[in-house]
Phi, psi and omega in degrees: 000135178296134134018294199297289157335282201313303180270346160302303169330291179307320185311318169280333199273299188319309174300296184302003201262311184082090205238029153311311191208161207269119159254172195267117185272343173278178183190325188210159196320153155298100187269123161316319177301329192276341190311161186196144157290136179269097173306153199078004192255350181260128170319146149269026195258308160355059186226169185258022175270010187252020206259108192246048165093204206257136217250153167304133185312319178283348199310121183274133173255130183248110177124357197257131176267157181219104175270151145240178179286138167314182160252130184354276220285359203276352190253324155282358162300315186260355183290306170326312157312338189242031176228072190316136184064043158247163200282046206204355177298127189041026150279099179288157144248162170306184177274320179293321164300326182266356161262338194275015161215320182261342189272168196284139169283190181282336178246020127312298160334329171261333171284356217254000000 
């Protein structure tokens, strides 16, 4: 399939995908049980003979990363950009725009 298909393709999928506005990608609690370490990502001090109980809750944590998955439309988003006579061609956003349509909301956030 041609360059072109592919992204005609994503073009569509992205439209009826509804890439307007950033949806909420969390849908249900965080289970602890499912959660993984990212190798190479963990302190190696981080073991549980250093583990000295449970910390104040207000305690601020630093240093700590959250990857999520991107958003779905979001691949069909830059393929579109890169599609001469699509409407999204060579159209940049701001930062602020590409977290309001690909970033997570604020109360995903608070939840996770």
């Amino acid at each position: 399939m041609s360059l072109r298909k592919v992204a005609a393709c994503c073009f569509l999928t992205a439209v009826f995908a509804g890439m307007s506005a950033a949806q909420d990608r969390i849908l249900q609690p965080v289970d602890r049980n499912r959660m993984a370490a990212l190798k190479g990502h963990v302190n190696p001090r981080a073991v549980a003979d250093n583990d000295q109980g449970p910390v104040d809750p207000a305690m601020p944590i630093r240093h700590a990363t959250l990857l999520f998955k991107p958003a779905p439309a979001l691949d069909a988003f830059l393929a579109e950009q890169q599609l001469p006579g699509s409407p999204s061609y060579r159209k940049w956003l701001t930062p602020e725009e590409f977290g309001d349509r690909f970033g997570l909301r604020t109360a995903a956030v608070a939840r996770s």
